[in-house]
CHARMM internal coordinates of N, CA and C (Angstrom, degrees):
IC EDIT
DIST 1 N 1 CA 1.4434
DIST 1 CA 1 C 1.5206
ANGL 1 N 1 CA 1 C 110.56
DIST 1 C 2 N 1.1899
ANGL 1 CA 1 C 2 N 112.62
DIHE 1 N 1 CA 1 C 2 N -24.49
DIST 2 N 2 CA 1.2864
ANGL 1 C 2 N 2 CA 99.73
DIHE 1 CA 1 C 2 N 2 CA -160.60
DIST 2 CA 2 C 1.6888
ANGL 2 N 2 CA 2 C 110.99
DIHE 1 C 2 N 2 CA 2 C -84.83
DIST 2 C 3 N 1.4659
ANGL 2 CA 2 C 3 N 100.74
DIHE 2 N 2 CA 2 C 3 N -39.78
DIST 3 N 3 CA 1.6350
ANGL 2 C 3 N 3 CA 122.33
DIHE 2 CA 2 C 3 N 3 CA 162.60
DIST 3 CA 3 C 1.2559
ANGL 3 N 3 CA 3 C 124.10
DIHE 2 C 3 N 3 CA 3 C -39.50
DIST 3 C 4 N 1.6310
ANGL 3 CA 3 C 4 N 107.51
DIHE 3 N 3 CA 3 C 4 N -4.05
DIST 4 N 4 CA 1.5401
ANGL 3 C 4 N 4 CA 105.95
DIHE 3 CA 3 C 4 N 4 CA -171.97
DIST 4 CA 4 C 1.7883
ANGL 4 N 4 CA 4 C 85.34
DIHE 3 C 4 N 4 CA 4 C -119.03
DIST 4 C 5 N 1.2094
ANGL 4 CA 4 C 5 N 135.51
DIHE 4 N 4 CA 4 C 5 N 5.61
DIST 5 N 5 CA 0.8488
ANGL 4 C 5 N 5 CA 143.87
DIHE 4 CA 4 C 5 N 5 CA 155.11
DIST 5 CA 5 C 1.7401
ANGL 5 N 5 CA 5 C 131.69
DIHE 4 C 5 N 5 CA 5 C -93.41
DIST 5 C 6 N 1.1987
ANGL 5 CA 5 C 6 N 106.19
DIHE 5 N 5 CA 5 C 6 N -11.00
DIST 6 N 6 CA 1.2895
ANGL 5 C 6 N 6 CA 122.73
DIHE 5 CA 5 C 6 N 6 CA 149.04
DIST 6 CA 6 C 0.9398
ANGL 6 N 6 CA 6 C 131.96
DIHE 5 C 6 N 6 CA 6 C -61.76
DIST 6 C 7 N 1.2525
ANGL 6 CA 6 C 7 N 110.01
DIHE 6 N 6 CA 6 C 7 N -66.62
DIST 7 N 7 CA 1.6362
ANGL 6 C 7 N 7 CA 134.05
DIHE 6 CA 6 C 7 N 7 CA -164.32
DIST 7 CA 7 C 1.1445
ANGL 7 N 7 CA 7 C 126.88
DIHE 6 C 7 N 7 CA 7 C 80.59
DIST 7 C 8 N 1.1927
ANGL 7 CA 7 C 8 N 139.91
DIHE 7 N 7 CA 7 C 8 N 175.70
DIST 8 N 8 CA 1.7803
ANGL 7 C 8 N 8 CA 135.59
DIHE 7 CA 7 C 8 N 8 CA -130.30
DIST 8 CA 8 C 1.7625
ANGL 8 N 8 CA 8 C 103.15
DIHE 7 C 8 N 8 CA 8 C -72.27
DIST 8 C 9 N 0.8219
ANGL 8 CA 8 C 9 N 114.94
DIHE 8 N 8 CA 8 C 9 N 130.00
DIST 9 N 9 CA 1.4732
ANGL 8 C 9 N 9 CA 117.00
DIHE 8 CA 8 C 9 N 9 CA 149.65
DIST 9 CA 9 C 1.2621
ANGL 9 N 9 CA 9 C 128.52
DIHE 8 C 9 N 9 CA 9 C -34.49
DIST 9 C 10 N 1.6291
ANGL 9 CA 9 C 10 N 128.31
DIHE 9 N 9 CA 9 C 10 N 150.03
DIST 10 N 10 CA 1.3126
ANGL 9 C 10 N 10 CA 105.34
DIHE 9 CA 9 C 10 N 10 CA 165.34
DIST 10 CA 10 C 1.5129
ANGL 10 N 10 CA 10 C 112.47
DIHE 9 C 10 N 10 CA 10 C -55.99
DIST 10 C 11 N 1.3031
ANGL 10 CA 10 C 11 N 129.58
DIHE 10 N 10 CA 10 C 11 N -72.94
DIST 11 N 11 CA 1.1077
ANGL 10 C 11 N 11 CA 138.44
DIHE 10 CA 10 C 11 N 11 CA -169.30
DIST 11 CA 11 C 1.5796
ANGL 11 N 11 CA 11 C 117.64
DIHE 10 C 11 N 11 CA 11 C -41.82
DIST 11 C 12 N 1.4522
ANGL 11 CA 11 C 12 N 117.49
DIHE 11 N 11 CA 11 C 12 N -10.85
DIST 12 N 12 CA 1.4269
ANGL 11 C 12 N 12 CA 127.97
DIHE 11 CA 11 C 12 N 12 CA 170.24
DIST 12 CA 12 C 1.6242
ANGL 12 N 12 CA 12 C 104.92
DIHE 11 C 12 N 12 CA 12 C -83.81
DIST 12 C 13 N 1.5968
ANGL 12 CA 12 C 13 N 116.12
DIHE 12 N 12 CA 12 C 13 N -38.56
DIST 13 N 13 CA 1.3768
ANGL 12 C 13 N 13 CA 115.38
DIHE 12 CA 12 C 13 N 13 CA -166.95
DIST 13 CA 13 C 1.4364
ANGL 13 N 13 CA 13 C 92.61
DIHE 12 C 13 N 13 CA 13 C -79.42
DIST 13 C 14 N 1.5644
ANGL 13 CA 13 C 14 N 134.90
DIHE 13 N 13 CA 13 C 14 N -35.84
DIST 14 N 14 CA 1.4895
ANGL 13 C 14 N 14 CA 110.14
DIHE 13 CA 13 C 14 N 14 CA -155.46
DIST 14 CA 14 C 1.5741
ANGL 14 N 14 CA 14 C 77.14
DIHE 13 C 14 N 14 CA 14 C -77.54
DIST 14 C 15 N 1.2622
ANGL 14 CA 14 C 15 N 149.76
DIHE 14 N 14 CA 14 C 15 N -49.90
DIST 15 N 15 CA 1.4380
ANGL 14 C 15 N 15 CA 130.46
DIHE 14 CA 14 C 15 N 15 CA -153.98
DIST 15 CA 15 C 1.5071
ANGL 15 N 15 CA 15 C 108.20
DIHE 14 C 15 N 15 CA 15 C -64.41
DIST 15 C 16 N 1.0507
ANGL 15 CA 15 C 16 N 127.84
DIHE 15 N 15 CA 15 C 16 N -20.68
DIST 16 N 16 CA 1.2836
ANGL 15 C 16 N 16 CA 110.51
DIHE 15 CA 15 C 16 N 16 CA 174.99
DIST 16 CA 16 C 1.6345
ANGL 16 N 16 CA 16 C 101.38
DIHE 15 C 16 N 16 CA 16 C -88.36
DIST 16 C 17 N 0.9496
ANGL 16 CA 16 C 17 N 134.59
DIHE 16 N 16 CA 16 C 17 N -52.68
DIST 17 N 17 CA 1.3633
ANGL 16 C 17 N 17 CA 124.66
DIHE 16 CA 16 C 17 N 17 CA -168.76
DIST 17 CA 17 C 1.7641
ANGL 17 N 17 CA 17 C 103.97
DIHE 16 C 17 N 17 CA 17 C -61.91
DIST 17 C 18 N 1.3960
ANGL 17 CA 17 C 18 N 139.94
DIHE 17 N 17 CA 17 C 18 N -43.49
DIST 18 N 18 CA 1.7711
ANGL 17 C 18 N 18 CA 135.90
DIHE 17 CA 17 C 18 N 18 CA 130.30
DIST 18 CA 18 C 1.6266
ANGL 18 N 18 CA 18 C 95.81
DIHE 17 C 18 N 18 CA 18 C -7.05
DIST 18 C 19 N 1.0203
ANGL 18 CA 18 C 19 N 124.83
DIHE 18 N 18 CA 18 C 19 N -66.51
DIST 19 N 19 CA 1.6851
ANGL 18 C 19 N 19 CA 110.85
DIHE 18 CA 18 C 19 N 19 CA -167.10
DIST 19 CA 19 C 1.2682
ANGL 19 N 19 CA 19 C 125.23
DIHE 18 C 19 N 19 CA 19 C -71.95
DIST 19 C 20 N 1.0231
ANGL 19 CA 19 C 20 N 118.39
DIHE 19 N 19 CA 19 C 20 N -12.93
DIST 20 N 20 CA 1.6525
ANGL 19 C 20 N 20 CA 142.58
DIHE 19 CA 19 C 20 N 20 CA -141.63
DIST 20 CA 20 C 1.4893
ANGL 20 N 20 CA 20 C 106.20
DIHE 19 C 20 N 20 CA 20 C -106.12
DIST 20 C 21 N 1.7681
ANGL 20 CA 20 C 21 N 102.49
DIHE 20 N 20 CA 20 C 21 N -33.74
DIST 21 N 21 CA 1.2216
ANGL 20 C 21 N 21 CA 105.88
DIHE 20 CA 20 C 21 N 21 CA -156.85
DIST 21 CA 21 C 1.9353
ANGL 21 N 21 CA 21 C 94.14
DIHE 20 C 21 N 21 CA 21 C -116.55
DIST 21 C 22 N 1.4653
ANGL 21 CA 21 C 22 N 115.47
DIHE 21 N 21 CA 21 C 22 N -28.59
DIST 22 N 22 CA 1.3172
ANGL 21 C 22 N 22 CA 116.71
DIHE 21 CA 21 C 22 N 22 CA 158.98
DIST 22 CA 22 C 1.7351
ANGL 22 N 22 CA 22 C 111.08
DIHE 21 C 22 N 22 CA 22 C -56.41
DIST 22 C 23 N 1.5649
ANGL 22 CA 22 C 23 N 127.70
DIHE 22 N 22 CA 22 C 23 N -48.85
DIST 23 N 23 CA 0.9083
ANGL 22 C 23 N 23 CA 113.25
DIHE 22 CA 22 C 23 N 23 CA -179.42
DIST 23 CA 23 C 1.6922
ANGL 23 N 23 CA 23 C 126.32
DIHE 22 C 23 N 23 CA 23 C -75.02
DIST 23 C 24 N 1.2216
ANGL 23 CA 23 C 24 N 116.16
DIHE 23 N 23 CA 23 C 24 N -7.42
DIST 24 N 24 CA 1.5277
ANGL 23 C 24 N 24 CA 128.45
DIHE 23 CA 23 C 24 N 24 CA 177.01
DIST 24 CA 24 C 1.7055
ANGL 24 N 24 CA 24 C 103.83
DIHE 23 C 24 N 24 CA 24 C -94.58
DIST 24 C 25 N 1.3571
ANGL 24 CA 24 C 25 N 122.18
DIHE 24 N 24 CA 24 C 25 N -19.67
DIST 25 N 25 CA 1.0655
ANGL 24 C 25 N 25 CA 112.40
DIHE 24 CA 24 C 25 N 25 CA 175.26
DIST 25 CA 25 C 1.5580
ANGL 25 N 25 CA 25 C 110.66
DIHE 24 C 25 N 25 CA 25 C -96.29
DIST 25 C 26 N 1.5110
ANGL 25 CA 25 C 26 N 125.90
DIHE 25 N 25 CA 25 C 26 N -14.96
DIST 26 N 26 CA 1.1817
ANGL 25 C 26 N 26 CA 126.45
DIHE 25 CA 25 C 26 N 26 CA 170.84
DIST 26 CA 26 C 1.3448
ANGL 26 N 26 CA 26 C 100.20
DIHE 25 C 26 N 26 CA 26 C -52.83
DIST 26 C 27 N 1.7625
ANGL 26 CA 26 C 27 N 98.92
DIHE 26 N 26 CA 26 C 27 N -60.74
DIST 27 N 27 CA 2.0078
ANGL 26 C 27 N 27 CA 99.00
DIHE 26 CA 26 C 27 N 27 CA -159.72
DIST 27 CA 27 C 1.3897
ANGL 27 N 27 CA 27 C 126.10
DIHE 26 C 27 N 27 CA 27 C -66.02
DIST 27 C 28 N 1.6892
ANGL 27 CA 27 C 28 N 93.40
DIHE 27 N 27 CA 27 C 28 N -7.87
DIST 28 N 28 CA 1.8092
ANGL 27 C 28 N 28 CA 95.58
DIHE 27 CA 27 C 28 N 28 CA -178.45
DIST 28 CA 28 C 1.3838
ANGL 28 N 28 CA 28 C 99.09
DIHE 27 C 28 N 28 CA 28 C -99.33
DIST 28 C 29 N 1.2016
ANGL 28 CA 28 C 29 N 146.92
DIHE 28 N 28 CA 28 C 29 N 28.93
DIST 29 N 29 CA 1.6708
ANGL 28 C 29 N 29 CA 158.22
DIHE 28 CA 28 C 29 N 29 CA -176.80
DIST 29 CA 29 C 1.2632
ANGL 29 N 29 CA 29 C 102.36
DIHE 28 C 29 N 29 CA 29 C -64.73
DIST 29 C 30 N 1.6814
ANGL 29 CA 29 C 30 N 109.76
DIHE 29 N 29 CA 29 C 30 N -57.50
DIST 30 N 30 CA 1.5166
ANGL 29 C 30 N 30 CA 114.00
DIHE 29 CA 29 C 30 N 30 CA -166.74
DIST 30 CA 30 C 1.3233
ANGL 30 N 30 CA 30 C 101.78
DIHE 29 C 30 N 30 CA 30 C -91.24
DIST 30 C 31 N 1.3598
ANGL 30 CA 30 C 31 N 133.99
DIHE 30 N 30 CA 30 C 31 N -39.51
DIST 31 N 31 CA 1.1319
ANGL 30 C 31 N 31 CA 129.31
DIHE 30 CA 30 C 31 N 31 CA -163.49
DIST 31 CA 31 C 1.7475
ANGL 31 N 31 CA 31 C 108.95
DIHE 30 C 31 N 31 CA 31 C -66.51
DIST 31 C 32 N 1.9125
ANGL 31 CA 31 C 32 N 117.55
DIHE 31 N 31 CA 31 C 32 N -62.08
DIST 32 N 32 CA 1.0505
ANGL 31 C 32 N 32 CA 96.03
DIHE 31 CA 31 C 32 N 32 CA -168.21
DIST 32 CA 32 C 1.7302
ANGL 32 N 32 CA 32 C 82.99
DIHE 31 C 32 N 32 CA 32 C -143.36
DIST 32 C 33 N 1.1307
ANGL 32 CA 32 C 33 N 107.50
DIHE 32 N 32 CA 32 C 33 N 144.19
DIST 33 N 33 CA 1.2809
ANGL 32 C 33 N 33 CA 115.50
DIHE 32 CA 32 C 33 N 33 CA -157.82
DIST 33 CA 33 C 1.8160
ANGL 33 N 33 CA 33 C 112.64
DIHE 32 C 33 N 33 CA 33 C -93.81
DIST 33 C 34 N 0.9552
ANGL 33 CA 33 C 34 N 113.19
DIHE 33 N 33 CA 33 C 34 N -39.01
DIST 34 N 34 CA 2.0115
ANGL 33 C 34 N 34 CA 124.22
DIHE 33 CA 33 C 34 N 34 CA 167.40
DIST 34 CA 34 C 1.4681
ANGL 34 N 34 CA 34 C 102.62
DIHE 33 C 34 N 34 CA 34 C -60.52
DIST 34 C 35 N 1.5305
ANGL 34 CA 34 C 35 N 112.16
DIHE 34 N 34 CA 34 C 35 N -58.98
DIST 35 N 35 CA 1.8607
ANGL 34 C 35 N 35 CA 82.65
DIHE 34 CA 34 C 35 N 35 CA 172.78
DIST 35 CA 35 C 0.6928
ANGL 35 N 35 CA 35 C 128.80
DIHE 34 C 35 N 35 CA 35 C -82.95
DIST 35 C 36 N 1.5769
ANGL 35 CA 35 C 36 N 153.31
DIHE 35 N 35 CA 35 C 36 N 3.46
DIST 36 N 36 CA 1.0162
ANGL 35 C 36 N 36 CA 160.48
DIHE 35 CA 35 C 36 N 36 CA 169.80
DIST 36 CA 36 C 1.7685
ANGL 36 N 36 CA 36 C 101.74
DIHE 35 C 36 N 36 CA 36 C -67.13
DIST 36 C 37 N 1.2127
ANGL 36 CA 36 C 37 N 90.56
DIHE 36 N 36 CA 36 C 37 N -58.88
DIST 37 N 37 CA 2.1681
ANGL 36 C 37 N 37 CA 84.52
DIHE 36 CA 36 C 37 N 37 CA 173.35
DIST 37 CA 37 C 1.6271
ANGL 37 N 37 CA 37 C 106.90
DIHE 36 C 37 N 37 CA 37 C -67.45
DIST 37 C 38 N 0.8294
ANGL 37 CA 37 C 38 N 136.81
DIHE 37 N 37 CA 37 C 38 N -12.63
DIST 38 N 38 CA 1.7929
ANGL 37 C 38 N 38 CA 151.37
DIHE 37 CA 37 C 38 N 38 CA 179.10
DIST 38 CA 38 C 1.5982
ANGL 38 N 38 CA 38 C 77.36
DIHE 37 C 38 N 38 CA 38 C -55.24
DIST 38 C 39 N 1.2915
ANGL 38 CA 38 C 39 N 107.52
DIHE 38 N 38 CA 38 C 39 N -95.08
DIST 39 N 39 CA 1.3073
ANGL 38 C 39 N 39 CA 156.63
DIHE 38 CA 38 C 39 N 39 CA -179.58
DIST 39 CA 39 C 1.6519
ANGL 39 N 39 CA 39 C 90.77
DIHE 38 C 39 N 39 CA 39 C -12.52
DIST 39 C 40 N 1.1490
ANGL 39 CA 39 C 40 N 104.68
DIHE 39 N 39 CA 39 C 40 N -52.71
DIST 40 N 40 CA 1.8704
ANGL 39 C 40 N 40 CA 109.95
DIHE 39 CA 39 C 40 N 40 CA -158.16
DIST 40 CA 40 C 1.6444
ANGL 40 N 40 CA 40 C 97.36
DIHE 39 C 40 N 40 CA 40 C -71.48
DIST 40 C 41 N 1.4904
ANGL 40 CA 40 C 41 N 113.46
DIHE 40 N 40 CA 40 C 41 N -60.20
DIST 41 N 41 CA 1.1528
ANGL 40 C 41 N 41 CA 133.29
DIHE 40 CA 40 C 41 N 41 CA -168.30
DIST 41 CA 41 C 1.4878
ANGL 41 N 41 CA 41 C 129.29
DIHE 40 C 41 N 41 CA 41 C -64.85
DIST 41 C 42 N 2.0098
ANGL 41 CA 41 C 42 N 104.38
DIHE 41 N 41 CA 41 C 42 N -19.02
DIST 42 N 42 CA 1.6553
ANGL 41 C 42 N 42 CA 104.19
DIHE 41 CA 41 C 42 N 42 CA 131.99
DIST 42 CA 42 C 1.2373
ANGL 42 N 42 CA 42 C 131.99
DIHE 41 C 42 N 42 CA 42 C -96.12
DIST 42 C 43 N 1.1689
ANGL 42 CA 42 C 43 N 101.72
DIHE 42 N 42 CA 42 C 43 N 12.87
DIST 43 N 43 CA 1.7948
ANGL 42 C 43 N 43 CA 99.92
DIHE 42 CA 42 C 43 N 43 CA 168.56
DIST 43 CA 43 C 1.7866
ANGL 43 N 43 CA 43 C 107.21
DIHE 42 C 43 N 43 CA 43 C -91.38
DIST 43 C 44 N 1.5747
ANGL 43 CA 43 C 44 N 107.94
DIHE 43 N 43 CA 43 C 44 N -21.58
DIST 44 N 44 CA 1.8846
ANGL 43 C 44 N 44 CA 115.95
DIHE 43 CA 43 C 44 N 44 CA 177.92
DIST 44 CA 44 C 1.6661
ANGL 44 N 44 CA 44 C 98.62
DIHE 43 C 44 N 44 CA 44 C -62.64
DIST 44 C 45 N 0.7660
ANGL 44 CA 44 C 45 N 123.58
DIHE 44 N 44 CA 44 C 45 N -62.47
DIST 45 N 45 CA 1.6496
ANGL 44 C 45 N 45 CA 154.55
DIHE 44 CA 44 C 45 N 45 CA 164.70
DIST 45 CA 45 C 1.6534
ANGL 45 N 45 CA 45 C 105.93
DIHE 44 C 45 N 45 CA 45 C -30.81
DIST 45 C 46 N 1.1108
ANGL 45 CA 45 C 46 N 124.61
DIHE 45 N 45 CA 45 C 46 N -32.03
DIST 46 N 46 CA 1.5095
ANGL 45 C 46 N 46 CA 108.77
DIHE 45 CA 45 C 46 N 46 CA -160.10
DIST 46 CA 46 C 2.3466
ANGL 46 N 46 CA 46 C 80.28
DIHE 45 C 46 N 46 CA 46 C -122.23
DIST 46 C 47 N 1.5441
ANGL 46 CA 46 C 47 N 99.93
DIHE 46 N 46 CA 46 C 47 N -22.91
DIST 47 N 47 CA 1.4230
ANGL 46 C 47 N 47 CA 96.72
DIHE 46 CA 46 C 47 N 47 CA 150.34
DIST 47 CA 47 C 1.6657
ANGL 47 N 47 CA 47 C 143.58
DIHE 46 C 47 N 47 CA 47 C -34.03
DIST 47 C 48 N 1.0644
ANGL 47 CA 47 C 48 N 80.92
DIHE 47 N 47 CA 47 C 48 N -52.90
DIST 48 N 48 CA 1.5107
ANGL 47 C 48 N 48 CA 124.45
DIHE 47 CA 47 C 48 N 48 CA -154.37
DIST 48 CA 48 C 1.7902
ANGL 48 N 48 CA 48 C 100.75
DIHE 47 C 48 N 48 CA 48 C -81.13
DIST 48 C 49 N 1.5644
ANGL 48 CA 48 C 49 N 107.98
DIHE 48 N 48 CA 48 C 49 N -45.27
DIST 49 N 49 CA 1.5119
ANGL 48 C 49 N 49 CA 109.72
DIHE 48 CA 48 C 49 N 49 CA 177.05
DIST 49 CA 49 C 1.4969
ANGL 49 N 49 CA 49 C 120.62
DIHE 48 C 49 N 49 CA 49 C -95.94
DIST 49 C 50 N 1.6336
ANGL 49 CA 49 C 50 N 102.70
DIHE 49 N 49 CA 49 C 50 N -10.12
DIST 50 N 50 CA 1.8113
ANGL 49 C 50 N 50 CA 108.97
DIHE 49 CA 49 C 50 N 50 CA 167.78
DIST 50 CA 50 C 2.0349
ANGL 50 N 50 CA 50 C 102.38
DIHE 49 C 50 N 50 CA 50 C -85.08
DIST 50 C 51 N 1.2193
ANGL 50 CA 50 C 51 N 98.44
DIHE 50 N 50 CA 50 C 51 N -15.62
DIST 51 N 51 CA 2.3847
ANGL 50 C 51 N 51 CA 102.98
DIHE 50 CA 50 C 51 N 51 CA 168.46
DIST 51 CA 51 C 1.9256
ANGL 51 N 51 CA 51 C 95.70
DIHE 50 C 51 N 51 CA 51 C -70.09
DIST 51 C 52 N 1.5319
ANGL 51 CA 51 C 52 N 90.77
DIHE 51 N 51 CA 51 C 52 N -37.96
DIST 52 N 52 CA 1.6478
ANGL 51 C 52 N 52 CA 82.78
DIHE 51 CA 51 C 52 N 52 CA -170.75
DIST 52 CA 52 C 1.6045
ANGL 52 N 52 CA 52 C 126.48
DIHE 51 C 52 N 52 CA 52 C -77.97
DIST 52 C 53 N 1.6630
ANGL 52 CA 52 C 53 N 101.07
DIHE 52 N 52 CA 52 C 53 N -37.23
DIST 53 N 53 CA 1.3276
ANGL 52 C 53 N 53 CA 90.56
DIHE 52 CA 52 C 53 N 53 CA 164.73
DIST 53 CA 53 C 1.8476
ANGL 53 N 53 CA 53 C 123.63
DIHE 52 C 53 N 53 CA 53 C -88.99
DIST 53 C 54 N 0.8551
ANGL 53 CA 53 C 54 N 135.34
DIHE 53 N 53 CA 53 C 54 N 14.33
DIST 54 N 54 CA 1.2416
ANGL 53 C 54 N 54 CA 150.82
DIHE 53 CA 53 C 54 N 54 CA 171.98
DIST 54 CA 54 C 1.7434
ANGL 54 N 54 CA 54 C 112.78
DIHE 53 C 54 N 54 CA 54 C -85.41
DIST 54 C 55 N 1.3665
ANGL 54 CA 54 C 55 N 113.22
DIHE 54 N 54 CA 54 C 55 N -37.01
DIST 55 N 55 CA 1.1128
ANGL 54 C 55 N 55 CA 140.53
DIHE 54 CA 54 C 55 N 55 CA -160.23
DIST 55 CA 55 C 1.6995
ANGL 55 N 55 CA 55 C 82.94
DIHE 54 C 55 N 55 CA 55 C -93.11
DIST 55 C 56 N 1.1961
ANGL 55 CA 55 C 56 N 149.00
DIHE 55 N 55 CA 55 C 56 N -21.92
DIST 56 N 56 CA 1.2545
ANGL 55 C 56 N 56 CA 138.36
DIHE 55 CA 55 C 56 N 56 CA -141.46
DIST 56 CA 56 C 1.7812
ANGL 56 N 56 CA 56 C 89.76
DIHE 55 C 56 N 56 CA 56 C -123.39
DIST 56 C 57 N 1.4768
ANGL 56 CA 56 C 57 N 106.89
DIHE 56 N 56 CA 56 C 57 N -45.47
DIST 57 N 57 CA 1.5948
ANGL 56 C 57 N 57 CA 105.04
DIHE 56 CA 56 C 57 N 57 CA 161.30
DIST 57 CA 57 C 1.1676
ANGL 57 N 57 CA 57 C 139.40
DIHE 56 C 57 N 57 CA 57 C -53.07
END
COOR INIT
IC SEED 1 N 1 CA 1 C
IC BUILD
């Protein structure tokens, strides 16, 4: 209960924004292809620091 009185963790916010940015880079695949790797390559990146804090737990 109380955690919902907090509000998100870091490690809760980078996973949603990880989702956010995999799913916006899925849908721009067909449409336009440079942001879509934009798109991918801060979602590797925001990957990369939710391994680190996970890794620290």
């Amino acid at each position: 209960m109380l955690n919902r009185l907090r509000g998100k963790t870091e490690l809760q916010k980078l996973q949603s924004q990880y989702c956010k940015l995999v799913k916006s880079s899925y849908n721009l695949a067909i449409k336009d292809k440079d942001k879509s790797d934009h798109l991918h390559k801060e979602a590797i990146k925001i990957l990369d620091q939710i391994k680190k804090i996970e890794h620290q737990l």
